[in-house]
C-alpha positions as CSV (number, residue, x, y, z in Angstrom):
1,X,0.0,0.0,0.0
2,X,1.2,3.4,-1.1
3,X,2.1,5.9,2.0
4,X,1.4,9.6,1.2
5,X,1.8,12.7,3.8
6,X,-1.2,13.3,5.9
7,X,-3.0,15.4,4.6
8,X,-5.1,15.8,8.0
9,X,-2.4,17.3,9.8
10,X,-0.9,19.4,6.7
11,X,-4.1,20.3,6.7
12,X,-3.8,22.5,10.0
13,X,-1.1,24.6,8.6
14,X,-3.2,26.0,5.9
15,X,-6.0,26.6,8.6
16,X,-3.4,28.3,10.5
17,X,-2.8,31.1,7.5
18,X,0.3,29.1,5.7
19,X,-1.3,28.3,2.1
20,X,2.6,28.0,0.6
21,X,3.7,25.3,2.9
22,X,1.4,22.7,0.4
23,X,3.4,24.3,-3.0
24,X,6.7,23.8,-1.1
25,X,5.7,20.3,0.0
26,X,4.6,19.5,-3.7
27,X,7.7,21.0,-4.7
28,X,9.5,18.8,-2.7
29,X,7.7,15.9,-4.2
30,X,9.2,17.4,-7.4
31,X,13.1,16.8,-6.4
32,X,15.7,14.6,-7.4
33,X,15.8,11.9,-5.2
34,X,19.3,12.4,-4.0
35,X,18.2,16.1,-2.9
36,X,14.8,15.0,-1.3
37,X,15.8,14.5,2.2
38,X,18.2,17.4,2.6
39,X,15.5,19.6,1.4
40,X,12.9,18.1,3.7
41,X,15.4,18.5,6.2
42,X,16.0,22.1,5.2
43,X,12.3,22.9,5.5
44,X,11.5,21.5,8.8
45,X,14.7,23.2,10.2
46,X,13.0,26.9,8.4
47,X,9.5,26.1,10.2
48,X,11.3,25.4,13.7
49,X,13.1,28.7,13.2
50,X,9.6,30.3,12.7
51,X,8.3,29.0,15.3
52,X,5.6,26.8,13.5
53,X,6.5,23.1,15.4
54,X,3.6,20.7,14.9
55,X,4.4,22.0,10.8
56,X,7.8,21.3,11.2
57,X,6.7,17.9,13.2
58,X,4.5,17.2,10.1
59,X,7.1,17.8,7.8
60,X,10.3,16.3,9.2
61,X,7.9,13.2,9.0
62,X,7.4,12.6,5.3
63,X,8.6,9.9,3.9
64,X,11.1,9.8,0.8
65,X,9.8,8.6,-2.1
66,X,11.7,5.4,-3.7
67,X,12.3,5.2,-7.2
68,X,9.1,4.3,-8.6
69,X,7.2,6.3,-6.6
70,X,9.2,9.4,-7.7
71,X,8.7,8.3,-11.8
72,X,4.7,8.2,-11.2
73,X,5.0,11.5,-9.0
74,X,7.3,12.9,-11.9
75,X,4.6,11.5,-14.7
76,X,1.6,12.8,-12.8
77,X,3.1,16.2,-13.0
78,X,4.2,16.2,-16.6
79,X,1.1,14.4,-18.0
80,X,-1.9,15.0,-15.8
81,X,-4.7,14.9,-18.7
82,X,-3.5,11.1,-19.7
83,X,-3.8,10.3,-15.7
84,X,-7.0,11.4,-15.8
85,X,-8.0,9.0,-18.6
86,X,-6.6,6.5,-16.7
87,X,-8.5,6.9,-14.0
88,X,-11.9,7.8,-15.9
89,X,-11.3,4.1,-17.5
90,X,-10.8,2.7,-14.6
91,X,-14.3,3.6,-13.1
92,X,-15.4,2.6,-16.2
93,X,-14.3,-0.4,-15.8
94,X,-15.5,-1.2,-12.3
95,X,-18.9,-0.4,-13.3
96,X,-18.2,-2.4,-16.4
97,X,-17.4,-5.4,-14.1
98,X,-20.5,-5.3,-12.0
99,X,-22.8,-4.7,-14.6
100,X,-21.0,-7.8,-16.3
101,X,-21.6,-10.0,-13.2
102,X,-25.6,-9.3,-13.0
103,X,-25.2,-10.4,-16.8
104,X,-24.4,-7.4,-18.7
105,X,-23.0,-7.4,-21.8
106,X,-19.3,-7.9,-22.0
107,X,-18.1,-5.0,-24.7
108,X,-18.5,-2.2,-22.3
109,X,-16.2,-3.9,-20.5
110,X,-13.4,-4.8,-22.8
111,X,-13.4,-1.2,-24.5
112,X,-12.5,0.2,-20.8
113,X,-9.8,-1.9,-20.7
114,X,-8.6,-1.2,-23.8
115,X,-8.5,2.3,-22.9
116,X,-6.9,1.9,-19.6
117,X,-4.0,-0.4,-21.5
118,X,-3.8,2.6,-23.6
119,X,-3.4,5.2,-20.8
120,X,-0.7,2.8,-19.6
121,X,1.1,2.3,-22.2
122,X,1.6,6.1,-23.0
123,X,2.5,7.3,-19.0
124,X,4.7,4.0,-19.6
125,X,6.8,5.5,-22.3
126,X,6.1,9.2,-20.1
127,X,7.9,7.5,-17.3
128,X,10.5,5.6,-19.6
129,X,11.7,9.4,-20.8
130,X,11.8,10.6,-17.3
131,X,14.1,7.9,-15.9
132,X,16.3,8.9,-18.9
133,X,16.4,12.1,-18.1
134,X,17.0,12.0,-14.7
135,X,20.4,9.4,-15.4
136,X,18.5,6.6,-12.9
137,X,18.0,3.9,-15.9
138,X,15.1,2.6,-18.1
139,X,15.4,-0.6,-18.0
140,X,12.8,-3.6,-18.1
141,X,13.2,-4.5,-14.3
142,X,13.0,-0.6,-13.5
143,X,9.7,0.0,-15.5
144,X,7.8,-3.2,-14.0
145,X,7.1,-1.7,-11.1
146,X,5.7,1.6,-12.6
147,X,3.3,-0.1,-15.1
148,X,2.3,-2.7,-12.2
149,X,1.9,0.7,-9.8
150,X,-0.2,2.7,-12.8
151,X,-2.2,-0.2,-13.3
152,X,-3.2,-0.6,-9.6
153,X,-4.0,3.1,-9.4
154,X,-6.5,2.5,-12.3
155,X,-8.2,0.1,-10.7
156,X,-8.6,0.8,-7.3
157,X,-11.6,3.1,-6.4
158,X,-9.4,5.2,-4.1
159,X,-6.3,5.8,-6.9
160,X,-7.2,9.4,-7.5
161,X,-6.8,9.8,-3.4
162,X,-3.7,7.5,-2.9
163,X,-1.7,10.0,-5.7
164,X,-2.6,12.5,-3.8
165,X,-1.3,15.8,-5.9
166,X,2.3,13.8,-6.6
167,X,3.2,12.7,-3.5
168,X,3.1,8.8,-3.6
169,X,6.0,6.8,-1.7
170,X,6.0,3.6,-2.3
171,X,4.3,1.4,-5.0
172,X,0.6,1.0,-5.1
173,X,-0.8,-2.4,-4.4
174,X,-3.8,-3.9,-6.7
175,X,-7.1,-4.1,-5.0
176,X,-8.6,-7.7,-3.9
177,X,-11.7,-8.9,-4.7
178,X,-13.6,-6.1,-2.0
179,X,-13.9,-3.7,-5.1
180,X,-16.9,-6.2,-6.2
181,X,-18.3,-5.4,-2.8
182,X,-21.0,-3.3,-4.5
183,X,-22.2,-7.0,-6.2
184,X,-24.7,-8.3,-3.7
185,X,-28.2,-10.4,-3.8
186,X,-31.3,-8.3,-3.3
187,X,-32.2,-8.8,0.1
188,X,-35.5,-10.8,0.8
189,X,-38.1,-7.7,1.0
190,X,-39.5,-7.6,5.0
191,X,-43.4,-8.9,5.3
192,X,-44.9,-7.5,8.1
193,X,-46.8,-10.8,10.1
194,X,-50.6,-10.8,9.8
195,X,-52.2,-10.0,12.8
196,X,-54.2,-12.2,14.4
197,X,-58.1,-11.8,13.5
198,X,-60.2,-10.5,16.4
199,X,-61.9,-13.1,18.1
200,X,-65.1,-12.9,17.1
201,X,-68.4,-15.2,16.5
202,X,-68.0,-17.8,13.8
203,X,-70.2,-16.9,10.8
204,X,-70.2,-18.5,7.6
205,X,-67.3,-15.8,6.0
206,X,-64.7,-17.3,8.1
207,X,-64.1,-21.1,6.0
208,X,-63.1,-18.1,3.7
209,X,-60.9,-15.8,5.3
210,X,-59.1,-19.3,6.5
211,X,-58.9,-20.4,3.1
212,X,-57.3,-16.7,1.8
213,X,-54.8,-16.7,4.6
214,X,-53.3,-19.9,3.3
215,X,-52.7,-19.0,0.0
216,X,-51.1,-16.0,1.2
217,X,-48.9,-17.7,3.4
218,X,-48.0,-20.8,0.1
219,X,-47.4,-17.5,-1.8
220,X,-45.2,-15.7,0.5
221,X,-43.2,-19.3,1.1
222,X,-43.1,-19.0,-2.9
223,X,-41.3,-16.0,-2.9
224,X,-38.9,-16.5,-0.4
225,X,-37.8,-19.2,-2.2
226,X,-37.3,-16.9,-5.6
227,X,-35.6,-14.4,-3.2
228,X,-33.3,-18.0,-2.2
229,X,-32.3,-18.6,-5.4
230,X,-31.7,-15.3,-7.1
231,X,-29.6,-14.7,-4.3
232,X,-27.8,-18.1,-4.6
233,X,-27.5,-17.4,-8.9
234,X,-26.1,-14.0,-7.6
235,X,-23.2,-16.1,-5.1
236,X,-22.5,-17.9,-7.9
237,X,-21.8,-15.6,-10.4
238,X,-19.9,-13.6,-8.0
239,X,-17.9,-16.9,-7.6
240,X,-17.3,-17.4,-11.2
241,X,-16.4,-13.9,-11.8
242,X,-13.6,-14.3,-8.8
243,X,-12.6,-17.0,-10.7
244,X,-12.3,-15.2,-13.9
245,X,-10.7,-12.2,-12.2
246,X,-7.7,-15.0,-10.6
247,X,-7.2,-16.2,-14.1
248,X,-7.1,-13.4,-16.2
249,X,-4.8,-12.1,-13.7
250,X,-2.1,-15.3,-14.0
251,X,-2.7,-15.0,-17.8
252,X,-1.6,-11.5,-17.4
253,X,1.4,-12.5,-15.2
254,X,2.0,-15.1,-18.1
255,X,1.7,-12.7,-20.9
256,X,4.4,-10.5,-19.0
257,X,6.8,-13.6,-18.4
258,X,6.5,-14.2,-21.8
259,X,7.3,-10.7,-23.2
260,X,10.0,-10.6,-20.6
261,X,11.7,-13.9,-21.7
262,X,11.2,-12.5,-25.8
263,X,13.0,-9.6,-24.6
264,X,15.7,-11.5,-22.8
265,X,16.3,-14.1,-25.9
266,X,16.4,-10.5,-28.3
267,X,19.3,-9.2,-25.4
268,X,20.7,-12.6,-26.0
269,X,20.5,-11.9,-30.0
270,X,22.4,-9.1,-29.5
271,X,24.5,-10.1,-27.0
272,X,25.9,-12.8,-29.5
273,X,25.7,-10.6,-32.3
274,X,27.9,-8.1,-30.5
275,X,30.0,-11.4,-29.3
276,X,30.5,-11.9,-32.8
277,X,31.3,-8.3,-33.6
278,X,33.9,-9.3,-30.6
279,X,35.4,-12.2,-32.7
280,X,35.6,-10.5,-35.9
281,X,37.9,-7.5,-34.1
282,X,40.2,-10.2,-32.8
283,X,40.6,-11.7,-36.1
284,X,40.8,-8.3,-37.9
285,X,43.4,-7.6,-34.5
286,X,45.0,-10.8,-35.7
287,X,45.5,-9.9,-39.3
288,X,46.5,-6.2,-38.3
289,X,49.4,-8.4,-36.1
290,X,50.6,-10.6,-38.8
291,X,50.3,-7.6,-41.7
292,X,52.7,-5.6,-39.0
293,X,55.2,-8.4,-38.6
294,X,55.4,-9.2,-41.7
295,X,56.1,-5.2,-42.5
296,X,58.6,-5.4,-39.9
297,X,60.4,-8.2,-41.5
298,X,60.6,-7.0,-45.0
299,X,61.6,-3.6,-43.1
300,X,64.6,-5.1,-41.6
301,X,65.2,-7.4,-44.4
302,X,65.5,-3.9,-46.3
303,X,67.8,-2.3,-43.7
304,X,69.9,-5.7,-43.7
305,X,70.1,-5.2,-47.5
306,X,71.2,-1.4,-47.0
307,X,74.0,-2.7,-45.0
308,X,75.2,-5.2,-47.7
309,X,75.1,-2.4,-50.1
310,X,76.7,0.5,-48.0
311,X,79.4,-2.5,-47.8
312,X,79.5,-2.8,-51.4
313,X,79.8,1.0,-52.0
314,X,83.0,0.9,-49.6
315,X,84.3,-1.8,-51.0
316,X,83.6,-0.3,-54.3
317,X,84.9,3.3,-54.0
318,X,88.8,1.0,-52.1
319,X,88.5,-0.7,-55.5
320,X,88.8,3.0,-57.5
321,X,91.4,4.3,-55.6
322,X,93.6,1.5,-55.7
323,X,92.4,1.0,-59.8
324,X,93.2,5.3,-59.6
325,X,97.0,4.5,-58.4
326,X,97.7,1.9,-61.1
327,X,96.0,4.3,-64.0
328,X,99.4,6.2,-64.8
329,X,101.0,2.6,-65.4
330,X,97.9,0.5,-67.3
331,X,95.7,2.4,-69.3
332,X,93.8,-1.0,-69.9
333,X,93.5,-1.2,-66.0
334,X,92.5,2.3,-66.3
335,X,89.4,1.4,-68.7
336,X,88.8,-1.1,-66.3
337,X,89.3,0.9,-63.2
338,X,86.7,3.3,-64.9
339,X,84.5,0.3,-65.6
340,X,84.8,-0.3,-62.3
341,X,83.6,2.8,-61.2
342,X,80.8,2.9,-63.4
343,X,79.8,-0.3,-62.3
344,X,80.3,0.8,-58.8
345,X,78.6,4.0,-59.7
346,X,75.2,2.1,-60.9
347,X,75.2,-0.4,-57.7
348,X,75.4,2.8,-56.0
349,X,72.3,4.2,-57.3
350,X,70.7,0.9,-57.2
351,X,71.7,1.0,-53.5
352,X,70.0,4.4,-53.0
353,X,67.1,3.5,-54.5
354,X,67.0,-0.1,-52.7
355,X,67.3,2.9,-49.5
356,X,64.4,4.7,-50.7
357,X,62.2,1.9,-51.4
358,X,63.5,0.1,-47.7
359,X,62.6,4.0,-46.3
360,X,58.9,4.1,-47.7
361,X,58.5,0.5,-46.6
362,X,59.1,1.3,-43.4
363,X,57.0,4.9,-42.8
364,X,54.0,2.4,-44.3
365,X,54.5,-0.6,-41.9
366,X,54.8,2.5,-39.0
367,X,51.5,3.9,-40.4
368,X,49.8,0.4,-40.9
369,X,51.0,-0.3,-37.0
370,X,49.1,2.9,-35.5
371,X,46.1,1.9,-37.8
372,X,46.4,-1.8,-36.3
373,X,46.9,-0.3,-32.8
374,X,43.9,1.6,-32.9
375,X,41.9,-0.7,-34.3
376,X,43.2,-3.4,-31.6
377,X,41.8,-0.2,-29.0
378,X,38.4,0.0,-30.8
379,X,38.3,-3.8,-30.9
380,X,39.3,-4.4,-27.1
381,X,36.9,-1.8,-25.9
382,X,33.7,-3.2,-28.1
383,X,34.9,-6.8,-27.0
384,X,34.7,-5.6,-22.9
385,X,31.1,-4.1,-23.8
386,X,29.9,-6.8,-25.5
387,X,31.2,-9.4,-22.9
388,X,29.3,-7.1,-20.1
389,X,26.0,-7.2,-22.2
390,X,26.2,-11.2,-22.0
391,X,26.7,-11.7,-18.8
392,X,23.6,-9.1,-18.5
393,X,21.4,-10.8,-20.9
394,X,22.5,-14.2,-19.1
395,X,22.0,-12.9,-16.0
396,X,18.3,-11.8,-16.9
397,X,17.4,-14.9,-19.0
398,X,18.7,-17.2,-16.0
399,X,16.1,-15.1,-13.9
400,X,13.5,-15.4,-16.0
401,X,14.2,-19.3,-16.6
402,X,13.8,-19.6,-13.1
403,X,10.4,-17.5,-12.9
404,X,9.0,-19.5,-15.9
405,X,9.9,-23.1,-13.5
406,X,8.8,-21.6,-10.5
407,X,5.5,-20.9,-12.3
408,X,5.1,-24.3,-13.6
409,X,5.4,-25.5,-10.3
């Protein structure tokens, strides 16, 4: 049962010439829940400083509203025409239900329902974009309890007085079979007893009045026993209808299990889709790897080359000086000391270029390492989120598993 401030003792402080203490309460209704109770707090300390105790008394004592009492508070404010169509299909309904018991027809009945699903399912989505808002989470196990409290306020006769201008605590619990209280047999009409005749001296009217007062007696003995059975017929309808209530209600609770597990198994979709995602990074990660091993091989295979040819080029330009020395004595080892050279001089630019080549090899196995580094980042980071969504959707699926066996049972 939902606990809301009392209203008979806040009452007093508007008697007593304070008509902004209710706007400040309902304003405190209206908080965050992390600033509720140092603003409660706040405003019980103000009213002791004024000198106003049984307010501040009254106020210090209201309770903090959990989390979904604050969404339906929030909602309430935000979307207060929808509540009341909520509400106005719930008394709909009610009436619906009795006039459906005493034989009715059913489709005034179903249409109020139909309504009140639809109120429901748009303060759902209200309350939905509140919990956003406010950072506390719209998840499935957080908007239970809101459509479960929404539903309860519909169909209790006192909802519109347990909201109470926003100020609901706790979640409302649905009404028991009392709201049918209203359904009840026609009472057996009263029959005043027949008085008994004056005496008097027999004359020959009285066979007659003997005879009338017997029928009316068989007739009133008839009627009783109409009155017995219509009220019986009533009893048992009333029974049936209990019955129909208790399993329309566990079909309900079905249908939710239901949507709840299809939910789960589509978290569990995309729990493995995003698992997937997970193992295609780590072979893309993979690849990246080899590509940038094999880059640095052929990179250090090119500086290793480099080195042979620098070695070359040495060896080359010793092999020119001494040819140079011996070029006054041999012009044939002259021509060849200038072949030489030449020669020399073409492995020398082949050996530059061999350089170049080796230097652009290795600014591109550099540039496909950051690329593989930040891919190996992106990859690592949608792995961890996907392996947290798993164990989410596992988590929930286990739970619902376990609801689905403990409801066979």
């Amino acid at each position: 049962m939902a606990v809301r401030p009392d209203r008979a003792t806040l009452g007093g402080m508007a008697a007593q010439g304070e008509p902004d203490l209710e706007a400040e309460i309902d304003d405190l209704y209206g908080l965050r829940l992390e600033e509720f109770t140092k603003a409660r707090d706040a405003l019980a300390k103000r009213l002791r400083g004024e000198k106003r105790r049984e307010d501040a008394q009254a106020v210090a004592g209201l309770q903090k509203p959990n989390r979904t009492a604050w969404t339906v508070n929030r909602v309430f404010r935000d979307h207060g025409e929808t509540f009341e169509a909520l509400f106005a299909a719930g008394d709909r309904a009610r009436a619906a239900q009795l006039m459906a018991f005493a034989g009715g027809r059913p489709e005034p009945l179903r249409d109020a329902l139909a309504d009140e699903a639809k109120a429901i399912a748009e303060l759902t989505r209200a309350a939905r974009e509140a919990l956003e808002e406010a950072g506390y989470g719209a998840e499935g196990p957080q908007l239970q309890p809101v459509e479960e409290t929404l539903r309860a306020l519909a169909r209790r006769p006192d909802g519109r007085a347990l909201l109470d201008r926003g100020r609901l605590v706790r979640e409302v619990d649905p009404p028991g079979f009392e709201v049918f209280a209203g359904l009840q047999a026609a009472p057996t009409p009263h029959r005043p007893a027949h008085k008994a005749p004056a005496r008097q001296e027999p004359t020959k009217a009285e066979p007659a009045r003997k005879h009338r007062t017997k029928e009316d007696e068989e007739e009133a003995a008839r009627k009783a026993a109409g009155d017995k059975r219509r009220a019986e017929v009533a009893a048992a309808r009333a029974r049936k209808a209990e019955g129909k209530t208790r399993a329309q209600e566990r079909a309900e609770e079905a249908a939710r299990k239901a949507e709840e597990k299809r939910r789960a198994d589509e978290e569990a979709q995309e729990a493995a889709r995003k698992a997937e995602e997970k193992h295609h990074a780590e072979q893309t990660r993979k690849e990246t790897e080899k590509r940038r091993v094999e880059d640095k091989r052929r990179a250090e295979e090119a500086r290793r080359r480099l080195t042979e040819l620098r070695g070359q080029i040495r060896a080359a330009k010793a092999e020119v000086a001494r040819q140079a020395k011996q070029a006054g004595a041999l012009e044939t080892s002259a021509t060849e000391a200038a072949q030489v050279a030449k020669d020399a001089a073409k492995e020398a630019e082949r050996a530059r270029k061999e350089v170049e080549r080796a230097k652009r090899a290795e600014e591109q196995a550099q540039g496909a390492l950051a690329i593989a580094q930040h891919e190996a980042e992106r990859a690592q980071k949608k792995a961890q989120a996907a392996q947290e969504e798993l164990e989410r959707a596992q988590e929930a699926l286990a739970a619902l598993e376990h609801d689905l066996e403990a409801q066979k049972t």
